[in-house]
C-alpha positions as CSV (number, residue, x, y, z in Angstrom):
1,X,-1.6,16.7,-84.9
2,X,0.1,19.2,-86.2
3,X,3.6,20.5,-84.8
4,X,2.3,23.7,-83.1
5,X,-0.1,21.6,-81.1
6,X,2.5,19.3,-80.3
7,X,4.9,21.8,-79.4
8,X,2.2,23.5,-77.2
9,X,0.8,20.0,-75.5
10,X,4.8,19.4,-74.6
11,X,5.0,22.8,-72.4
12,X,1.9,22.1,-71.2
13,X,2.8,18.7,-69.8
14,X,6.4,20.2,-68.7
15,X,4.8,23.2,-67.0
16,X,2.3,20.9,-65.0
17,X,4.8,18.5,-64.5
18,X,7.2,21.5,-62.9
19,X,4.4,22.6,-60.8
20,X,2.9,19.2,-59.3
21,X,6.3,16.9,-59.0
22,X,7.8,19.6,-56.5
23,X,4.2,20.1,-55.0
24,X,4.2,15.7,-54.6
25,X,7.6,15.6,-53.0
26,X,6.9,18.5,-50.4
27,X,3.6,16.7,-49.7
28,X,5.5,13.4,-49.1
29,X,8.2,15.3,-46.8
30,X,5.5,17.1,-44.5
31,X,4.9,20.4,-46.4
32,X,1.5,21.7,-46.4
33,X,0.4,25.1,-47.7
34,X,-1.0,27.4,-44.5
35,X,-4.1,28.9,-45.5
36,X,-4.7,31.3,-42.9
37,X,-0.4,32.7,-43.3
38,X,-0.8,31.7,-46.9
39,X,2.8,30.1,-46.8
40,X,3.7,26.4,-47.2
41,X,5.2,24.6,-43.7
42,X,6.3,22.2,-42.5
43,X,3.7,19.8,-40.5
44,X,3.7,18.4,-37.0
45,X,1.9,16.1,-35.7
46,X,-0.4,14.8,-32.4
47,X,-0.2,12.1,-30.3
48,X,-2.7,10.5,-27.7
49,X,-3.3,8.1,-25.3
50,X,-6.8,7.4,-23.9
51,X,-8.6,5.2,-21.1
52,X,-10.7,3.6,-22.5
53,X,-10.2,2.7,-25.4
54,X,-12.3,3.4,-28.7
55,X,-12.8,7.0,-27.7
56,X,-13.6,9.2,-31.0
57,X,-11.1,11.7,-31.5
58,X,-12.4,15.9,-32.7
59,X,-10.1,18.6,-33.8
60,X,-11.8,22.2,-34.1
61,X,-14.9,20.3,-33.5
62,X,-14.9,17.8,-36.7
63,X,-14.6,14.0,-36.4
64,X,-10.5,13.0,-37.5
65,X,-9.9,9.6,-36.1
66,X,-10.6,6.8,-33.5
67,X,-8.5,5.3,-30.6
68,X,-7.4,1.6,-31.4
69,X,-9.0,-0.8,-29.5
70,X,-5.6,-2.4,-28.5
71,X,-3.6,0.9,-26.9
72,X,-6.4,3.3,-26.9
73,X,-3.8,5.2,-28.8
74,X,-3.8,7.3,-31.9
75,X,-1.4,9.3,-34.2
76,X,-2.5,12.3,-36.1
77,X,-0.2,13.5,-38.5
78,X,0.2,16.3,-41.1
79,X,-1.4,19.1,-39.2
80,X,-0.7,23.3,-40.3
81,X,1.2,24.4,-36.8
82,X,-1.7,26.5,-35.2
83,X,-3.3,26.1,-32.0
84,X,-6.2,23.1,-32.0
85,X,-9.0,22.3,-29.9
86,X,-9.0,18.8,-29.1
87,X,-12.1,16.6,-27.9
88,X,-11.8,13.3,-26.8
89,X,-15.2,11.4,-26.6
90,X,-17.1,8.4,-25.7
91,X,-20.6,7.9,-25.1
92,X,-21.5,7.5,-21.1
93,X,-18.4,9.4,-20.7
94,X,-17.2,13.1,-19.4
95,X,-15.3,14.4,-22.6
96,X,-12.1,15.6,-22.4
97,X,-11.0,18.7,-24.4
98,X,-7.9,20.8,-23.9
99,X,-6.5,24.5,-26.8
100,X,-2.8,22.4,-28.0
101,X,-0.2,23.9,-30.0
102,X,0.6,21.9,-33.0
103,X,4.5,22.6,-34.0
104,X,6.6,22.3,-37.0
105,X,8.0,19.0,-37.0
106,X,6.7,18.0,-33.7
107,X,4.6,16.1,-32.0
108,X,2.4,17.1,-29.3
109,X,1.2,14.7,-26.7
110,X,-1.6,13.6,-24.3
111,X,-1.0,10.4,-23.2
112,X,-2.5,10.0,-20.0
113,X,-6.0,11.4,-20.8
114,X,-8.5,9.4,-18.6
115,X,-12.5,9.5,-19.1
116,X,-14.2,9.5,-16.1
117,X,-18.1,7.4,-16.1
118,X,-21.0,10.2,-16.4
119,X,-23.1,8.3,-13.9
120,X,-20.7,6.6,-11.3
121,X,-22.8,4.3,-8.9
122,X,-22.3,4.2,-5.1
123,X,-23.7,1.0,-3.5
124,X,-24.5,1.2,0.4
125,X,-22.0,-0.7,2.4
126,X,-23.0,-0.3,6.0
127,X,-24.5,2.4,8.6
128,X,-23.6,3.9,12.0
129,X,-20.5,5.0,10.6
130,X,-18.1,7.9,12.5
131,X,-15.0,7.2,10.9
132,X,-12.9,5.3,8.5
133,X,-9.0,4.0,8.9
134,X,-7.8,2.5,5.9
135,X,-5.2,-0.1,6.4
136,X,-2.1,-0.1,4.4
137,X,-2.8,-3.1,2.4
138,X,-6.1,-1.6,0.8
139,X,-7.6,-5.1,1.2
140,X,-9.5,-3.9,4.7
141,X,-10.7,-1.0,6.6
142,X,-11.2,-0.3,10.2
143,X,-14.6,1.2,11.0
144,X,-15.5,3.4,13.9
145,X,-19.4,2.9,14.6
146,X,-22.2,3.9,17.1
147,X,-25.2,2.0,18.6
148,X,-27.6,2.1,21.5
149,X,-24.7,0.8,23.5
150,X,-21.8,2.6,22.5
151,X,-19.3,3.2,20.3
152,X,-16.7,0.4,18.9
153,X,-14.8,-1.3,16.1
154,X,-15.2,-3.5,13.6
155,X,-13.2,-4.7,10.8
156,X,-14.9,-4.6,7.3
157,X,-12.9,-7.0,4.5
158,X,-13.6,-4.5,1.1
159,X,-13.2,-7.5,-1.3
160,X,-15.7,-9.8,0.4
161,X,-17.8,-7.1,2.1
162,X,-17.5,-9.0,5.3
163,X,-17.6,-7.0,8.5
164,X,-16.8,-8.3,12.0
165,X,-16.0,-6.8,15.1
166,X,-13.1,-6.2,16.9
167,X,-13.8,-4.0,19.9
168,X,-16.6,-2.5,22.1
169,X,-16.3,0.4,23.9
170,X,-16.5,-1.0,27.4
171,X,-13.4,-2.9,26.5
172,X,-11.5,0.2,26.7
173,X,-13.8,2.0,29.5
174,X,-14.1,-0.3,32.4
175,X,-15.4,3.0,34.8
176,X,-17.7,3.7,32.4
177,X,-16.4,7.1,31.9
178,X,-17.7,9.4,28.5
179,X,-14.9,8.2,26.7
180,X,-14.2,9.0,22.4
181,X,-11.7,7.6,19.9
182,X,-9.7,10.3,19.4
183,X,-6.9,8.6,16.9
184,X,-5.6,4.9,15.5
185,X,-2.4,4.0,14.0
186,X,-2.0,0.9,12.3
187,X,1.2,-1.2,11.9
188,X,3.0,-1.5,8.7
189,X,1.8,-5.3,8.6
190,X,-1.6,-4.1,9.1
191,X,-2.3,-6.7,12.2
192,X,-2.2,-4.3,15.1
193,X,-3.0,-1.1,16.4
194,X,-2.2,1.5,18.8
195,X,-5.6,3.3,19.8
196,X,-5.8,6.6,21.6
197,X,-8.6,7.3,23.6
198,X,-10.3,10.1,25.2
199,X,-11.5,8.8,28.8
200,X,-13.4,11.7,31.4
201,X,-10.5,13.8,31.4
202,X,-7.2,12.1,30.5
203,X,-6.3,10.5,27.6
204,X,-4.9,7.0,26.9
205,X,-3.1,4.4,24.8
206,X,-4.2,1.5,23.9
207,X,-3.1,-1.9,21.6
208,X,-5.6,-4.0,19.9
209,X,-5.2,-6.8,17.5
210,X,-7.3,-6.0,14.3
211,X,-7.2,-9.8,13.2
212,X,-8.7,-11.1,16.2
213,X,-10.7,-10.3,19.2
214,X,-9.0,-10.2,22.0
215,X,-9.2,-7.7,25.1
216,X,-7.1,-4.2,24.0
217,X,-3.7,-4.0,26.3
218,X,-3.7,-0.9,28.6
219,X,-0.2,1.2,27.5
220,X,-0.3,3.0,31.3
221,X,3.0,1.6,32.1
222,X,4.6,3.5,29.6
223,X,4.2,7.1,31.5
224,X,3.7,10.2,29.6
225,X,5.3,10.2,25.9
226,X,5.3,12.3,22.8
227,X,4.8,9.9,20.1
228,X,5.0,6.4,19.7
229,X,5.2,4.6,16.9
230,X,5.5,0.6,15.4
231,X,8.5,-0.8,14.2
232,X,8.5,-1.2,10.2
233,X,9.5,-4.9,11.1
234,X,7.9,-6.2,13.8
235,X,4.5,-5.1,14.9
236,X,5.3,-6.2,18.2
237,X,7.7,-3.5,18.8
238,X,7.5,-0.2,19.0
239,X,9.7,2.9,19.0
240,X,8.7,6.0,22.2
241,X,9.5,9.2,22.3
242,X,9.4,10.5,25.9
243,X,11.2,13.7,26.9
244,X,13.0,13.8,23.9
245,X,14.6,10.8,24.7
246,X,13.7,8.0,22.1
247,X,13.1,4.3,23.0
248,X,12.6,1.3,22.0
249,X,10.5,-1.5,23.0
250,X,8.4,-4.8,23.0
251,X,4.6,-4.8,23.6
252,X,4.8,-8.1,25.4
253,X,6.7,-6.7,28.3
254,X,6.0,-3.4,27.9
255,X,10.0,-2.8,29.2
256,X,11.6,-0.3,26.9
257,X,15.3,0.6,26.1
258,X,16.7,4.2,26.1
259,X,18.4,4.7,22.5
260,X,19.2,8.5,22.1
261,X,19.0,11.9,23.4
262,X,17.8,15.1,22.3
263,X,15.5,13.8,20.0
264,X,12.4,16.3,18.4
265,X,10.8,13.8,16.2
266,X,11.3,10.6,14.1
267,X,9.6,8.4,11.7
268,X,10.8,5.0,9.9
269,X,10.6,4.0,5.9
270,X,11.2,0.9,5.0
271,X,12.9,-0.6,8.1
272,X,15.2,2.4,8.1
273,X,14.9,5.3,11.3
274,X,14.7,9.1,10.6
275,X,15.3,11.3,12.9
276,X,15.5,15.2,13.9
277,X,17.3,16.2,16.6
278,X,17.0,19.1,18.8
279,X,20.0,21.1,17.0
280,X,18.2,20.3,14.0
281,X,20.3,17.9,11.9
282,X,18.8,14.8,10.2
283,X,19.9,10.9,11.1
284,X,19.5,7.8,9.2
285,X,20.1,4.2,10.9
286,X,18.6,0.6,10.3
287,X,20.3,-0.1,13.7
288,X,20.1,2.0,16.7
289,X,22.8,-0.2,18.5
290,X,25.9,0.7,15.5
291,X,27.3,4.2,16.9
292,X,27.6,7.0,15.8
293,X,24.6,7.1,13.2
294,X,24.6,8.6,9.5
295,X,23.8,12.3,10.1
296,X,22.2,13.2,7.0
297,X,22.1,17.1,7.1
298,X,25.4,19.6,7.0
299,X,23.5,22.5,7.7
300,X,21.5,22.4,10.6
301,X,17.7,23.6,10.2
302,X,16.8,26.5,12.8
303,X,14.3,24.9,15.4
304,X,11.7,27.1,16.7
305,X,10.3,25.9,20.0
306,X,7.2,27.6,19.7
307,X,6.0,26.2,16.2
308,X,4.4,23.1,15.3
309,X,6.3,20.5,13.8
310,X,5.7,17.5,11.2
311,X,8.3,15.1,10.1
312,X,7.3,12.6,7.1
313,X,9.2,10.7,4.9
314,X,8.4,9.4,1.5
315,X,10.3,6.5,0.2
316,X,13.7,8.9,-0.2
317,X,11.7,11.8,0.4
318,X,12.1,13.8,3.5
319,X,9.6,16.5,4.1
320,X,9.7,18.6,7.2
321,X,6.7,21.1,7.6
322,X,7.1,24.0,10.2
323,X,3.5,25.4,10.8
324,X,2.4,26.1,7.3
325,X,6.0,26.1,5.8
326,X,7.0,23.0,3.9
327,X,10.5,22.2,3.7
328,X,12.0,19.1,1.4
329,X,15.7,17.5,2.0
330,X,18.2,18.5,-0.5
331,X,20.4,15.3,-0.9
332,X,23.2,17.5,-2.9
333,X,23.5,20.4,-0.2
334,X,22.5,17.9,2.2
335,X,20.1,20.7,3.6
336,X,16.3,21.3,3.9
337,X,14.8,24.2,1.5
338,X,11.8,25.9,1.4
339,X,9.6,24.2,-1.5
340,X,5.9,26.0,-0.7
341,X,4.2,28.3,2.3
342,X,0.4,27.9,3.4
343,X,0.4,24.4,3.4
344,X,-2.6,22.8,5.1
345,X,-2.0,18.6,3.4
346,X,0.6,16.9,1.0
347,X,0.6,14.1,-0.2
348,X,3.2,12.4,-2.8
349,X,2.2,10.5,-5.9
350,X,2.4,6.7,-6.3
351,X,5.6,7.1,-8.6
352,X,7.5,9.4,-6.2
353,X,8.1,12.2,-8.9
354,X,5.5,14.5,-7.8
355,X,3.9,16.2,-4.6
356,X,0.5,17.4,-4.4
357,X,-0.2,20.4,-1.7
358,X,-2.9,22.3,-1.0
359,X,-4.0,24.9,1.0
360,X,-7.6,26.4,2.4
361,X,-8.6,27.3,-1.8
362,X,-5.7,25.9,-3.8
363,X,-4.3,23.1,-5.1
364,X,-0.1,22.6,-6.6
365,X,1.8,20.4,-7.6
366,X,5.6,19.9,-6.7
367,X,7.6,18.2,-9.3
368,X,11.0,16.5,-8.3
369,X,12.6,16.0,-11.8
370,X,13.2,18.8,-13.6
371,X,11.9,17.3,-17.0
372,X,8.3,17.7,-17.2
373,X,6.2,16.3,-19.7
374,X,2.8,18.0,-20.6
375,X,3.6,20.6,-18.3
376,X,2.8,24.4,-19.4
377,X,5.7,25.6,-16.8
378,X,5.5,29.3,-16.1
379,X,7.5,29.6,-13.4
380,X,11.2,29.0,-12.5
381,X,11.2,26.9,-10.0
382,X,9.6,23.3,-9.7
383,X,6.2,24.6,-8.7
384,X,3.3,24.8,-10.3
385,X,-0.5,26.3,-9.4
386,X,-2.9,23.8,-10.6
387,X,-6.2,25.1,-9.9
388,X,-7.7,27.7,-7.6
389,X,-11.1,27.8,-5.9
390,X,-13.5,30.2,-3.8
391,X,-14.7,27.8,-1.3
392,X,-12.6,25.6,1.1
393,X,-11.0,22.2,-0.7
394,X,-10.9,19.6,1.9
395,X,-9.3,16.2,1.1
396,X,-6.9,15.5,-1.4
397,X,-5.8,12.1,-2.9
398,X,-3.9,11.0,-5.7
399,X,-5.9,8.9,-8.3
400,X,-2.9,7.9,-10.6
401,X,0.3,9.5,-11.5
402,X,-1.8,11.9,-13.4
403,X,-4.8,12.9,-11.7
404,X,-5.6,14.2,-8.5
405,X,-9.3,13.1,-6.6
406,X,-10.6,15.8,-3.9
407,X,-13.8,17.2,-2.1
408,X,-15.1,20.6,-2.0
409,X,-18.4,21.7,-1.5
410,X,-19.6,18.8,-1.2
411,X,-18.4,17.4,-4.7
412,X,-16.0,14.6,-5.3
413,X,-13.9,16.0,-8.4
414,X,-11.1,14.7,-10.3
415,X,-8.5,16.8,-11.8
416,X,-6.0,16.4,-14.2
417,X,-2.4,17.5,-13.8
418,X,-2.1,18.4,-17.3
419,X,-1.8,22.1,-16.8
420,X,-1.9,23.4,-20.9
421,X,-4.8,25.8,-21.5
422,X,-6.3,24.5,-18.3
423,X,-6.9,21.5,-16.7
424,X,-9.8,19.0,-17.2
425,X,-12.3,19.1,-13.6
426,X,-15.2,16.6,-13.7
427,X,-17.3,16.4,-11.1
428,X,-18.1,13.1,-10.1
429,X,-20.8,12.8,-7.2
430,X,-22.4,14.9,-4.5
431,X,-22.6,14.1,-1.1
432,X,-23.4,15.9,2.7
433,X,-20.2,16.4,4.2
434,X,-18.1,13.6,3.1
435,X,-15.5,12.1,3.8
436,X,-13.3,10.4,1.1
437,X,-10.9,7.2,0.8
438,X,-9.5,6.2,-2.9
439,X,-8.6,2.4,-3.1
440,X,-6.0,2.0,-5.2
441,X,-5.9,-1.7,-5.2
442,X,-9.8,-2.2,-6.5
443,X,-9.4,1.8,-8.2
444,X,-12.6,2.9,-6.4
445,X,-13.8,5.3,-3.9
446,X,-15.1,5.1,-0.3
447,X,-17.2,7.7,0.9
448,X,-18.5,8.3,4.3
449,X,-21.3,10.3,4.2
450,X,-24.6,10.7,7.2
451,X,-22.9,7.5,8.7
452,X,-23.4,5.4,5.7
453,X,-20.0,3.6,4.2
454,X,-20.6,3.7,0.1
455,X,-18.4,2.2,-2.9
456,X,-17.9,3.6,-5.7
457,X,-18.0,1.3,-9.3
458,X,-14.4,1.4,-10.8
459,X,-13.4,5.2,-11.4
460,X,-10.5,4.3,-13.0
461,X,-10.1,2.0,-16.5
């Protein structure tokens, strides 16, 4: 070889070496060359979480990658920033697909995704249903029912599908008046209930045992009350309201003891008394008998006579809703604020972060924390509009921390919370007029629907 060849094979080598080492090391720090900006950037990345697992993974509509069958989790990594569309699939499941922005030097998330079945089965429980009344440890329901001879109660265990009753109607109606169940509240224990009855023309109270059958105990004695509710403790006692006066009392007696005056409304949370007074400041005691109580509130809320009032409490959460006005408890002003108007239910989510409100066509969420993860937050407050319909949405559940479960025209739909691009909606049954129940112990529905009781197969993974 001669020395010109030699010379010109060196700068050959050099210049490709000049060209492809830096090329290598920006490859091996993230650097990609952007076709469609014709620049080179820095790459970001995406991140995501699926139930269940093994679910294929599509960008822009081309197979990339699979879910582990471990964690149902997957990192992509070296994508151009731009905006993706990402499929998440699995055969005899509703896809999931959502537009994400891939950043520069960032990674963008969905970790709670959740496929729903494409065919969820619904196995007849029972007939002759009118209503349902879940009992708080998801383990049994009460079950209003009607035959030839009445109405009456039964209790129906949901992991044994054992049913047996509790009450008839001619328990309660001795004068065989037309009598209805108009309401029942269950005790935190879940072994008694307070019954309200409509009977002719008058109303009245009644408490059955829902772990036996024995003869429901006439409340008469009590006189005329606003509200009366069980102690968190002790389902043998019970706290009255009665001319805003609250009481307390025993069932066995039926004797009550006046506590405090003055009093609009209360409700208990884990053995701990709320209440709202007719000045409208907030208390807190676990013992009515230690005075003066904790008064909660510094500013007091203006009290209209004339509007309809609701006063709930979640875990530390407490809500007051004035006709369609919902108001939450500030603890650091130690005053109620407005947090959303035309609100028909709430309902707060299993972690305690988040409230879910609707009203006739919408559904919102309300976060608590300020930090919000996979949240596309447009607005400056805490709010956020989640979806909005033309027909009427009627009940609202939450299915997980993530996803919502609700009824309208006649579908039973799931929706994510996940509010980039838009939020996933899979619709998964149809039923006449139903009436819905999510189990969060067994993560199945119940559905009421033309007096039948049906169970969902596991909705969620």
């Amino acid at each position: 070889m001669t020395q010109k060849r030699r010379t010109l094979l060196f700068f050959i080598c050099l210049s490709s070496f000049l060209i492809v080492a830096p090329t290598i090391v920006l490859y091996s720090q993230g650097y990609r060359f952007d076709l469609k900006n014709r620049t080179i950037t820095k790459t970001g990345a995406f991140y995501v979480k699926v139930s269940p697992k093994n679910c294929d993974i599509l960008i822009n509509n081309k197979f990339k990658s699979k879910t582990d069958f471990l964690f149902g989790s997957d990192l992509i990594e070296n994508l151009v920033p731009a905006t993706y569309l990402i499929e998440i699939k699995k055969e005899g499941y509703i896809p999931w697909q959502k537009n994400l922005k891939i950043k520069a030097m960032m990674t963008t998330e969905a970790k709670n995704v959740i496929l729903f079945p494409q065919n969820l089965d619904f196995q007849t429980k029972t007939s002759g249903v009118k209503k349902i009344f879940p009992l708080p440890s998801n383990k049994k329901i009460i079950l209003e029912k009607r035959d030839s001879q009445g109405w009456y109660l039964t209790s129906f265990d949901l992991k044994n599908n054992l049913e047996e009753v509790l009450v008839l109607e001619k328990d309660f109606n001795k004068k065989k008046l037309v009598s209805s169940l108009l309401d029942l509240t269950l005790s935190t224990d879940s072994k008694k209930a307070i019954v309200k009855i409509a009977l002719g023309e008058t109303e009245k109270f009644f408490l059955i045992d829902t772990e036996n059958k024995n003869n429901p105990i006439l409340l008469d004695s009590l006189g005329n009350f606003e509200k009366i509710s069980f102690q968190d403790n002790d389902s043998s006692k019970f706290f009255i309201l009665k001319n805003s006066i609250l009481y307390s009392g025993n069932f066995s007696t039926l004797k009550t003891t006046k506590l405090i005056e003055k009093i609009i409304d209360f409700n208990s949370n884990n053995n701990e008394l709320y209440l709202l007074d007719s000045a409208g400041f907030i208390f807190k005691t676990n013992d009515l008998t230690r005075l003066p109580i904790q008064r909660l509130s510094e500013t007091p809320f203006t009290i209209m006579s004339e509007l309809p009032y609701e006063f709930k409490i979640f875990n530390q959460n407490i809500f007051l809703k004035q006709e369609n006005k919902l108001f939450l408890f500030n603890e650091k002003i130690k005053e109620f604020t407005e947090i959303a108007k035309n609100v028909n239910n709430f309902i707060v989510s299993q972690d305690n972060n988040k409230l879910a409100y609707l009203n006739d066509t919408e559904i919102s969420v309300y976060f608590f924390k300020e930090k919000l993860e996979q949240i596309e937050q447009s607005q400056s407050n805490q709010n956020i509009l989640l979806v909005r319909f033309s027909e009427k949405i009627n009940q609202i559940f939450w299915l997980n921390n993530d996803y919502l479960v609700f009824t309208i025209n006649n579908k039973l739909k799931a929706i994510e919370i996940d509010n980039r691009d838009q939020p996933n909606i899979v619709d998964l049954a149809e039923f006449n007029n139903p009436q819905i129940y999510f189990n969060k112990e067994n993560k199945n529905a119940l559905i009421l629907t033309e007096g039948n009781l049906l169970i969902s197969d596991q909705i969620l993974p």
